[in-house]
VOBA-161345 format. One record per residue (C-alpha): residue number from 1; residue in one letter; x, y, z. Coordinates in Angstrom, 1 decimal. Example, Ala and Ser with C-alpha at 12.3 -4.5 7.8 and 13.67 -1.06 7.14 Angstrom:
<recs>
+-----+---+--------+--------+--------+
!   k ! r !     xx !     yy !     zz !
+-----+---+--------+--------+--------+
!   1 ! A !   12.3 !   -4.5 !    7.8 !
!   2 ! S !   13.7 !   -1.1 !    7.1 !
+-----+---+--------+--------+--------+
</recs>
This chain:
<recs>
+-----+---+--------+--------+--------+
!   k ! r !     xx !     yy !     zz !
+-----+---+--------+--------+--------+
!   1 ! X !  113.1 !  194.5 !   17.4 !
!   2 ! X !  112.4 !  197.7 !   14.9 !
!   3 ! X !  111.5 !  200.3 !   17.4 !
!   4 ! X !  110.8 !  204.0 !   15.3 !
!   5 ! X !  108.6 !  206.4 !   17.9 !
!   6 ! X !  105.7 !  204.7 !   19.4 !
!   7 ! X !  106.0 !  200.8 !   19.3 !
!   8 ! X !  104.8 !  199.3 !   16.2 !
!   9 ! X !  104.9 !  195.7 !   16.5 !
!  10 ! X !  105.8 !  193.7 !   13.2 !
!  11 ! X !  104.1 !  190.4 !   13.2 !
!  12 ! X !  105.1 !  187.6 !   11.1 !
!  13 ! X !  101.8 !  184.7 !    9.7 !
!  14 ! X !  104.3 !  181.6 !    8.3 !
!  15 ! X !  104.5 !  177.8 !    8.0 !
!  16 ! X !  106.4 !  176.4 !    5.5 !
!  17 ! X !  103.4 !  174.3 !    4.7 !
!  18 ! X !  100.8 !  175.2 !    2.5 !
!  19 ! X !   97.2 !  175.5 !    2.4 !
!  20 ! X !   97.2 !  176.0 !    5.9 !
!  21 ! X !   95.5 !  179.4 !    6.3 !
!  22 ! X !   98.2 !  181.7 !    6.7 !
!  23 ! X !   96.4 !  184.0 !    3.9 !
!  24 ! X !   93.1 !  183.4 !    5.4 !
!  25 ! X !   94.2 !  184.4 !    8.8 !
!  26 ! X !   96.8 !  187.6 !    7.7 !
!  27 ! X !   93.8 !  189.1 !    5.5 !
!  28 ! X !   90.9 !  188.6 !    8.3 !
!  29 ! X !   93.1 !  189.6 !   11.1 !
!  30 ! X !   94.1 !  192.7 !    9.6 !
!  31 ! X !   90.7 !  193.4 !    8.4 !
!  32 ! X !   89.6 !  193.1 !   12.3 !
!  33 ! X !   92.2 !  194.7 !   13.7 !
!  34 ! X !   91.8 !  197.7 !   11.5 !
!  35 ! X !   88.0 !  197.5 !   12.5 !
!  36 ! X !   88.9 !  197.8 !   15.8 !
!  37 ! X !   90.7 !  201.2 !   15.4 !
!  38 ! X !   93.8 !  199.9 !   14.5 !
!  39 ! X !   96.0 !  201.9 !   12.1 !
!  40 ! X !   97.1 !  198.3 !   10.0 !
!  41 ! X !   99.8 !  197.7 !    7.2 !
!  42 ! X !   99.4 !  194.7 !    5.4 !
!  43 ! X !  102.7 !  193.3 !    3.6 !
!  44 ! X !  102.0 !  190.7 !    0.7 !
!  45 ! X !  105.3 !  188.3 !    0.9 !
!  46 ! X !  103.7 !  185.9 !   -0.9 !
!  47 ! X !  104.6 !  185.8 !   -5.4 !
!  48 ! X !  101.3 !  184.4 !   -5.5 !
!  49 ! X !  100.0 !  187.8 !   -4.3 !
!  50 ! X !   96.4 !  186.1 !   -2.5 !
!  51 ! X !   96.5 !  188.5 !    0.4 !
!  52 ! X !   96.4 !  191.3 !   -2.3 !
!  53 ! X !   93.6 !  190.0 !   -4.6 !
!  54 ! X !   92.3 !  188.7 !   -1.3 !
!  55 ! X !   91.4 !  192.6 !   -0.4 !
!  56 ! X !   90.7 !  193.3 !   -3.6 !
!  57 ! X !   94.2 !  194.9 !   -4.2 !
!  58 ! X !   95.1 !  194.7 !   -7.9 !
!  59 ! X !   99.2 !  195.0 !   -8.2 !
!  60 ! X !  100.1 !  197.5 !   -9.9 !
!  61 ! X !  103.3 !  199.2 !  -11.8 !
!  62 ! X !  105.2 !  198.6 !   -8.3 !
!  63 ! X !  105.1 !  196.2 !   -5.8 !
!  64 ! X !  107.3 !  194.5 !   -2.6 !
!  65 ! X !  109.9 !  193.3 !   -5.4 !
!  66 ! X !  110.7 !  196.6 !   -6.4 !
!  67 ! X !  111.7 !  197.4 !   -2.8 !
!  68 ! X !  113.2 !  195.0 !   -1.7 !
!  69 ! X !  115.8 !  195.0 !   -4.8 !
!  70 ! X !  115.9 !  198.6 !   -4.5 !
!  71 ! X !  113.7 !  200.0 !   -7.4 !
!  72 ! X !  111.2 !  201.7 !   -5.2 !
!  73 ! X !  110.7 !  203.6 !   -2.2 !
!  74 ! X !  108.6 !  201.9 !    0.3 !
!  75 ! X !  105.9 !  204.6 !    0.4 !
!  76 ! X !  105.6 !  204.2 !   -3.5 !
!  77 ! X !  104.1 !  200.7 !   -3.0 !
!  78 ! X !  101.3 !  200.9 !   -0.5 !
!  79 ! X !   98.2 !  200.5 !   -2.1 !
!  80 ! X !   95.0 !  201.6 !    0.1 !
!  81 ! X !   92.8 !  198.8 !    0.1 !
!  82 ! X !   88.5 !  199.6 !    0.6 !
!  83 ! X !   88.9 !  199.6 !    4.6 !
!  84 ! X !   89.3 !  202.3 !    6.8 !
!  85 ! X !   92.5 !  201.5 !    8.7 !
!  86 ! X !   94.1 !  199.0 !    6.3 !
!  87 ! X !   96.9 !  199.6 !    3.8 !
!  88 ! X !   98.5 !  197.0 !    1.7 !
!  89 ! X !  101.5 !  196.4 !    0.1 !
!  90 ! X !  101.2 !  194.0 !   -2.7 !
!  91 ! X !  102.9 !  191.6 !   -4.6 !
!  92 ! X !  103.1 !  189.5 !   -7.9 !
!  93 ! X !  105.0 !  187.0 !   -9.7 !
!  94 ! X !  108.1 !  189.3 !   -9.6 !
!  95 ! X !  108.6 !  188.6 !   -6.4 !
!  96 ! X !  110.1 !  185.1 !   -7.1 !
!  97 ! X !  113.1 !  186.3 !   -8.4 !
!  98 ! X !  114.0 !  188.2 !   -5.5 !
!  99 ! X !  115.4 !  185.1 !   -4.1 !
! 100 ! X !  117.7 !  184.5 !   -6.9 !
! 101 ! X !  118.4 !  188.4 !   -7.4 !
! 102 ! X !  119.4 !  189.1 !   -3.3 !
! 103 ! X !  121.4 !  185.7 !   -3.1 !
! 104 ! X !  125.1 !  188.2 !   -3.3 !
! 105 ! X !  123.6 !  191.3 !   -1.8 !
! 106 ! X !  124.9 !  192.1 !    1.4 !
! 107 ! X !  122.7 !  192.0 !    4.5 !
! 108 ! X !  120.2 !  190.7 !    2.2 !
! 109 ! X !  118.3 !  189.1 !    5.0 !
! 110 ! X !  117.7 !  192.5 !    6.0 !
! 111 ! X !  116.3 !  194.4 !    3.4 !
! 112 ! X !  112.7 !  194.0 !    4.3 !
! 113 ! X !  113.9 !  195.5 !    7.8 !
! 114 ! X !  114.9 !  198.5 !    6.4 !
! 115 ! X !  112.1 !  198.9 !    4.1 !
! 116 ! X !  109.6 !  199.2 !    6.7 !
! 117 ! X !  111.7 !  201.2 !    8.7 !
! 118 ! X !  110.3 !  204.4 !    7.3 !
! 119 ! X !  106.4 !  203.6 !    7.5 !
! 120 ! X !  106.1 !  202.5 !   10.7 !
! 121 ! X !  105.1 !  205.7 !   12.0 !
! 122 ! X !  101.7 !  205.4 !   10.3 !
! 123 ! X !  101.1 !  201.9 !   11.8 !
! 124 ! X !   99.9 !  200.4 !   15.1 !
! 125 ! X !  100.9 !  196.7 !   13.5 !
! 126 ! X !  102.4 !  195.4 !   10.7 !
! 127 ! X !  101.4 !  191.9 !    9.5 !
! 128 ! X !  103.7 !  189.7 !    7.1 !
! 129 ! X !  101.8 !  187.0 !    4.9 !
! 130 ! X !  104.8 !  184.8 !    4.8 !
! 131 ! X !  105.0 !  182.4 !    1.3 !
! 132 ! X !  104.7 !  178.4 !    2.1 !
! 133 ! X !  108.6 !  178.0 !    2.5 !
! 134 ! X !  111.4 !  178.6 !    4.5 !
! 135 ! X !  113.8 !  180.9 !    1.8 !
! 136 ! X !  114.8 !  183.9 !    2.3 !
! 137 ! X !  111.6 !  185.9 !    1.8 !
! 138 ! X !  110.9 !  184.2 !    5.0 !
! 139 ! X !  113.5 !  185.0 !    6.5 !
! 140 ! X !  113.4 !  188.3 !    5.8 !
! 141 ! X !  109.7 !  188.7 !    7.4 !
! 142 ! X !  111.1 !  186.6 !   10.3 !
! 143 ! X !  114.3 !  189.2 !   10.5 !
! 144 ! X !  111.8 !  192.1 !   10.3 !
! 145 ! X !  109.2 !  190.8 !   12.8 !
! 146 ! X !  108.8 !  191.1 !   16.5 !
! 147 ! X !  106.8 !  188.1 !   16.8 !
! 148 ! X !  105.8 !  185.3 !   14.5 !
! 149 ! X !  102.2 !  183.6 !   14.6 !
! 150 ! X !  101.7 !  180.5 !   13.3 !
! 151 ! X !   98.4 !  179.1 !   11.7 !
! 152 ! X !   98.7 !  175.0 !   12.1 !
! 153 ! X !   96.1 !  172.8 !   10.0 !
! 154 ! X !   94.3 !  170.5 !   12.6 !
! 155 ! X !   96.1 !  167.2 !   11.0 !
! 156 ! X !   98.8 !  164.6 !   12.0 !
! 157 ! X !  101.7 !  166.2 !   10.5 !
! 158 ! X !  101.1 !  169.7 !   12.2 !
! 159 ! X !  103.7 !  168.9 !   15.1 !
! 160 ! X !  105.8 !  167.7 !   12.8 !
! 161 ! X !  105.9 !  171.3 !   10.6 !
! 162 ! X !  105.6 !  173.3 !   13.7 !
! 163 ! X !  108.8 !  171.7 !   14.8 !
! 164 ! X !  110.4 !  172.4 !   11.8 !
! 165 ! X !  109.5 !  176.2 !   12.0 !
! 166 ! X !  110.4 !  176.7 !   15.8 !
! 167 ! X !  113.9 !  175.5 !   14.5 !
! 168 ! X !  113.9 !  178.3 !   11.9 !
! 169 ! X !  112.9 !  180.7 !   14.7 !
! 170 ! X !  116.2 !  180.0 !   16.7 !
! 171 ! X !  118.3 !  180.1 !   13.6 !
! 172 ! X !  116.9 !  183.5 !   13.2 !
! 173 ! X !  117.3 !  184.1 !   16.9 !
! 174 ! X !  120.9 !  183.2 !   17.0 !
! 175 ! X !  121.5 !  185.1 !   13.9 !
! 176 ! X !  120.1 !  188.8 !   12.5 !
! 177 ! X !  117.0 !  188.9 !   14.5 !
! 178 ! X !  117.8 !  187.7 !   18.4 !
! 179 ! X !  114.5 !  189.7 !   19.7 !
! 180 ! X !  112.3 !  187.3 !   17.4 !
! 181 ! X !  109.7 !  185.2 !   19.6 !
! 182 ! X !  106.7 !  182.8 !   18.9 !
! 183 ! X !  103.6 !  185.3 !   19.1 !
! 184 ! X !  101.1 !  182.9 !   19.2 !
! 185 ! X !  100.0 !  179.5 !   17.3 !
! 186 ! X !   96.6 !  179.4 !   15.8 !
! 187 ! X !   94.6 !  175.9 !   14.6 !
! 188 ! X !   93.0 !  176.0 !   11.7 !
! 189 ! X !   90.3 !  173.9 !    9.6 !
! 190 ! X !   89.2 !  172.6 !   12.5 !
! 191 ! X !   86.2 !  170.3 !   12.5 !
! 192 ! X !   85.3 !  169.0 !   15.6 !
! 193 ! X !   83.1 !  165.9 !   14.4 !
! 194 ! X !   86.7 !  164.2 !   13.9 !
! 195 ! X !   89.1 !  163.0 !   16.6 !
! 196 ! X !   91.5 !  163.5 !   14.9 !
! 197 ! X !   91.3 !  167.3 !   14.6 !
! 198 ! X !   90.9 !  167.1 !   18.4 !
! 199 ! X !   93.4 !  165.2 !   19.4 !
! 200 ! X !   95.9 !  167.5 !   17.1 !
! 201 ! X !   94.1 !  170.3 !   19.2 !
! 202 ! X !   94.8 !  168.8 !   22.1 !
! 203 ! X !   98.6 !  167.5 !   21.1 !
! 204 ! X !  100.3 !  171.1 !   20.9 !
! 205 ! X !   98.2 !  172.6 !   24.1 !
! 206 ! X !  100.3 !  170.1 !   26.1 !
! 207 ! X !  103.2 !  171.0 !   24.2 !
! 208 ! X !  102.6 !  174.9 !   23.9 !
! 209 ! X !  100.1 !  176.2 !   26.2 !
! 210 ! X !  101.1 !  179.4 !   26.6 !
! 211 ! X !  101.4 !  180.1 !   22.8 !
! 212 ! X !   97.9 !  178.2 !   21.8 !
! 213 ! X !   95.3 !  180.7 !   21.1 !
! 214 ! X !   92.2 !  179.6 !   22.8 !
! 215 ! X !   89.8 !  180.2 !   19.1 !
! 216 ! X !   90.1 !  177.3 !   16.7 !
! 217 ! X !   89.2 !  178.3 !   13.2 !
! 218 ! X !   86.7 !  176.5 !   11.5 !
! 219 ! X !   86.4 !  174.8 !    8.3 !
! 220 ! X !   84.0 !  177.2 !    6.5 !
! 221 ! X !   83.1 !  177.1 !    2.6 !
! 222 ! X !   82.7 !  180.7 !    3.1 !
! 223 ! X !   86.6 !  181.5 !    4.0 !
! 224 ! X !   87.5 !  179.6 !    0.9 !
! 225 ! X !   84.5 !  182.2 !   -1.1 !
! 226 ! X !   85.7 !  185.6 !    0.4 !
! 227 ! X !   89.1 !  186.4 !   -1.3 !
! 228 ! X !   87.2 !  185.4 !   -4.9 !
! 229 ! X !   84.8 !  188.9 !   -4.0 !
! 230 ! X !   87.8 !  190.6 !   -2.9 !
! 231 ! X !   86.2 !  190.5 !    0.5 !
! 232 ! X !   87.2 !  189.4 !    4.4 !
! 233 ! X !   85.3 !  187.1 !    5.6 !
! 234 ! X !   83.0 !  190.0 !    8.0 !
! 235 ! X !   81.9 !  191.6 !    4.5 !
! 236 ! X !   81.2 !  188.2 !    2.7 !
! 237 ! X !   79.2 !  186.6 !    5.7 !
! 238 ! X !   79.7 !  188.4 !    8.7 !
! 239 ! X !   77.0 !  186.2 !   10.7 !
! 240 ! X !   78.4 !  182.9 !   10.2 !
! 241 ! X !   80.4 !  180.8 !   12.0 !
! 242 ! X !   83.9 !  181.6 !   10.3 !
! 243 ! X !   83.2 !  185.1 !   10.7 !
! 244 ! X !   83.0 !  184.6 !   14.7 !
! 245 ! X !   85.7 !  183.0 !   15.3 !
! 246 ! X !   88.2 !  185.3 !   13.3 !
! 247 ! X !   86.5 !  187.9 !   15.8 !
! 248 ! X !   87.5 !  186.3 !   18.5 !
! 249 ! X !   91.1 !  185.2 !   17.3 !
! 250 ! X !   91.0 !  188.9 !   17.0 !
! 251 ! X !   90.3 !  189.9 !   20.1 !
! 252 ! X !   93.0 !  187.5 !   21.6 !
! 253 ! X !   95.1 !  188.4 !   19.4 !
! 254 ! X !   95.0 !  192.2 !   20.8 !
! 255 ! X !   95.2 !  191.6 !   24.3 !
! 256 ! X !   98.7 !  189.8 !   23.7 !
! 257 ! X !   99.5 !  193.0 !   22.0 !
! 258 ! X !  102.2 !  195.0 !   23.7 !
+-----+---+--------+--------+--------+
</recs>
């Protein structure tokens, strides 16, 4: 657990799957949270860089890569996105070859650790928008994090993924990060017209109770609109039904908050 001063807890979004709404939920929970009052870093993990342009966060001369191969200071890469409380740190394609570039480093699972190490001071929570894979970005996010909080798609093979990254959770847990545990799971694109989404629903509340978040997340044209304006989805349509339910997820989502 990275403890610096006041607890700052590190929170990781992943599933190896894509198009899921790990994006979607990292950018509107950390506009939220910092709506709340929440001092919030954002950390772009992903090459792809969506939780950046997402926030309307162009990359620019520097970004996560150059930290985490040890270019850059971590203060040099924070961007200030358009929101009071919520700094980002972004990424870009450049990021991809951080996999290749850390392969022979030493403790290279832990260089993200240490990167944040010196900013937590100016942040009530740190949020990690994980890539769709489990390499060693990942990992590093999962090293740095206290907690990790998986978005699941409301479809068949979501028990089958979330498996799959509960597994990675105790290889982490039995290796550099034993203080890791599951935050929270979150279900996403959920349409209730379907049985099928509701009996997914209803499929990993037996299986995780605890960890289910009570809010479902809709399927809303409107999340998938937002990131083109470079907006969350409270500036894009704050009265709809999206909108809502990201408000409640946050609100759940700070009363399990340390």
């Amino acid at each position: 657990m990275i403890q610096c001063g006041r607890m700052t807890q590190v929170i990781a979004v992943a599933n190896q799957k894509g198009g899921v709404g790990k994006t979607t939920t990292s950018v509107n929970l950390a506009a939220y949270l910092a709506g709340a009052g929440k001092r919030v870093l954002l950390a772009d993990l992903d090459p792809q860089g969506n939780a950046s342009s997402s926030l309307g966060v162009a990359p620019g001369d520097r970004s996560l890569y150059d930290v985490l191969v040890g270019e850059a200071p971590p203060e040099s890469v924070v961007a200030l996105s358009r929101r009071m409380g919520l700094d980002v740190i972004p990424s870009g394609p450049a990021l991809a070859a951080a996999e290749v570039e850390l392969v022979g480093v030493e403790k290279r699972e832990k260089r993200l650790r240490e990167a944040l190490r010196p900013l937590l001071p100016r942040y009530d929570l740190v949020l990690l928008d994980c890539p769709p894979s489990l390499g060693l970005i990942t990992v590093n996010a999962l090293t740095a994090a206290d907690g990790l909080l998986a978005p699941i798609q409301c479809e068949y093979l979501a028990l089958e993924g979330l498996g799959q990254l509960l597994g990675t959770i105790q290889l982490v847990q039995n290796g550099p990060n034993r203080d890791l545990q599951l935050f929270g799971i979150v279900m996403t694109m959920f349409d209730g017209r379907t049985r099928l989404a509701r009996q997914v629903v209803d499929e990993v509340r037996k299986h995780y109770p605890k960890k289910l978040f009570r809010t479902l997340i809709p399927r809303s044209v409107y999340l998938s609109e937002a990131p083109s304006y470079g907006q969350s989805i409270f500036e894009y349509h704050g009265n709809s039904k999206a909108a809502q339910a990201y408000a409640s997820l946050g609100e759940e989502f700070m009363s399990r908050l340390r």
